[in-house]
C-alpha positions, 0 to 999 in steps of 0.5 A: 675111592670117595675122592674118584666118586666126587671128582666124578659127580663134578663132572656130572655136574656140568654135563647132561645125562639124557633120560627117557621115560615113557608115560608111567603112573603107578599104582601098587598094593604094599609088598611085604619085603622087597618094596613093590614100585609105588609102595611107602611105607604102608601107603600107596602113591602113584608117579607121574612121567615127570615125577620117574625121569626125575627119581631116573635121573637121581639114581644115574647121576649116582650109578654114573659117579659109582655111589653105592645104591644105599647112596641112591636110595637115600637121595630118592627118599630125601627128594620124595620127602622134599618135592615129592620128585617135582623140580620145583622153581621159586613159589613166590610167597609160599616158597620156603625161604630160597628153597629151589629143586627136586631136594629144595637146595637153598642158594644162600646156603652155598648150594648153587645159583637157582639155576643150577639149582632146578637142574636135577643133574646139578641138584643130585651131583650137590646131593651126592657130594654132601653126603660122600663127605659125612664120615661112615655115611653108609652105616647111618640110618637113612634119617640120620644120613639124610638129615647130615645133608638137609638140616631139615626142620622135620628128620625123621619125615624121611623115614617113610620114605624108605621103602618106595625110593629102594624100589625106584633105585630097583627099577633104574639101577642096573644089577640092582640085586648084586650091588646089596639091595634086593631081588624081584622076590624080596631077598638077597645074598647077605653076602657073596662067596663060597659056602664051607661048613654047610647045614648039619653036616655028619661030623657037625650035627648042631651047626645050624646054619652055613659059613660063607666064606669071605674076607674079614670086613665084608659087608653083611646085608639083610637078606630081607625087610624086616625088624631087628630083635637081637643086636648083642654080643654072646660070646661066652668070654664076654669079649666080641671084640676080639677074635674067639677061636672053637673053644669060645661058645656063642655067636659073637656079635650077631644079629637076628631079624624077624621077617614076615610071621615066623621067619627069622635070619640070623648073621653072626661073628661081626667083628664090631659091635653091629650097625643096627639096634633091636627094634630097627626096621631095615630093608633088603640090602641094608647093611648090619654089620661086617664079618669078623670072627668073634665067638665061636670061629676059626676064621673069618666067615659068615655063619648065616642061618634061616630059621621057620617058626624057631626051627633051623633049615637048610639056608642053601635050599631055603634062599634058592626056594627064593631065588638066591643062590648061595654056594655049597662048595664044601658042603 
């Protein structure tokens, strides 16, 4: 699939995709979970017309070429950190170096001719490139990822960025919310299929949670912002990397995440050790890991709970209370 995605960011390069963007400055309080547009971080910015038809640009270059909206979202916030979307041309004696562009692309680095440098179709076509050639990009924190690219002198400055450019790709990407990132109302399906054992069932009155049924290495994403608190393996074997059975207690490889006060989500049975660490901020969307069966599990499947002040509820009436609808076939 990589090899399609840039033969098609070639294509882009060469061609003009042609945007319109109405006369737009924004300006919006912080959202607690979903960024709100004009949101990074804590802070809060405001956009130009020509600073949007940029960010557009960036995120349809990629829609175009089939980059995963992680892909986007990393593009935007190394844009917003480099030119704050601006598609700078040479500013004489306070230019850095030969930096040119939205992403400050250098032509004696092998990027491009300055003019085809300060084409923002150009510019994220490169972009793209660089970053679908970095092994298992998509499991790399947004810095890390970023920096692979850039080799910037300052890495984690686009950190902040984080929040306002998954709301720009929001805005401009179409089917944002089923393509991993997150709905108007801050969540999302960590993953997409059929619900099995359901929440409590007669015949299982300590299962806390629901079991999603989907193939093994599935994606599982953040159902919301927030910050990691449990990365770690509990199967009573001490063994997560291989697949546990109904006699292995534990989750396996899990995660747990805390959200707003008192509310937490917890993914468990990975089949490897988990994407993020405890203490990570992640984003609606994000990836934490893949589904396995370790721990205590006959099968494959996410076993997904949601959790109000400790206590476990229905995570099915849970997200439709959020506008997400997860499966009850089989409850």
């Amino acid at each position: 699939m990589t090899g399609r995605v840039l033969a098609a960011l070639t294509a882009l390069a060469v061609g003009t995709v042609f945007l319109c963007v109405g006369g737009l400055s924004v300006l919006t309080a912080p959202a607690a979970a979903c960024p709100a547009l004009g949101t990074s971080g804590s802070a809060t910015v405001s956009y130009t017309t020509e600073q949007l038809r940029n960010a557009r640009i960036i995120i349809t270059v990629g829609e175009h070429a089939r980059v995963p909206p992680r892909g986007r979202v990393i593009a935007v916030a190394v844009a917003l950190q480099e030119s704050r979307l601006h598609n700078l041309p040479h500013q004489g004696r306070d230019n850095d170096r030969d930096s040119l562009g939205l992403f400050q692309q250098r032509p004696s680095q092998g990027w491009g001719t300055p003019a085809q440098l300060t084409d923002p179709n150009y510019a994220a076509s490169a972009f793209y490139r660089r970053l679908l050639r970095i092994p298992g990009w998509e499991r790399l924190p947004l810095t890390a990822a970023a920096q692979r690219v850039q080799g910037s002198a300052y890495p984690d400055a686009y950190a902040k960025w984080e929040p306002a450019a998954t709301a720009l790709v929001l805005r401009y990407t179409t089917g944002a919310a089923a393509k991993g990132l997150c709905a108007t109302t801050g969540w999302t399906a960590p993953v997409r299929g059929p619900v099995g054992s359901g929440f409590r069932p007669p015949d299982r009155p300590g299962h806390a949670g629901v079991d999603i049924i989907v193939p093994r290495k599935t994606v599982i994403r953040a159902a919301r912002a927030g910050t990691v608190i449990t990365s770690k393996c509990n199967a009573s074997t001490g063994n997560c990397d291989v697949d546990g059975s109904p006699a292995v207690k534990g989750c396996g490889w899990y995660v747990e995440i805390a959200h707003t006060t008192g509310l937490t989500t917890r993914y468990c049975h990975m089949v490897t050790r988990p994407l993020v660490t405890v203490g990570q901020t992640v984003v609606a969307g994000q990836p934490l890991g893949r589904v396995g069966s370790s721990g205590n599990s006959s099968g494959p499947h996410l076993h997904f709970e949601t959790r109000v002040n400790g206590d476990a509820v229905d995570p099915i009436a849970f997200m439709a209370a959020r506008g997400i609808v997860l499966s009850a076939a089989g409850r």
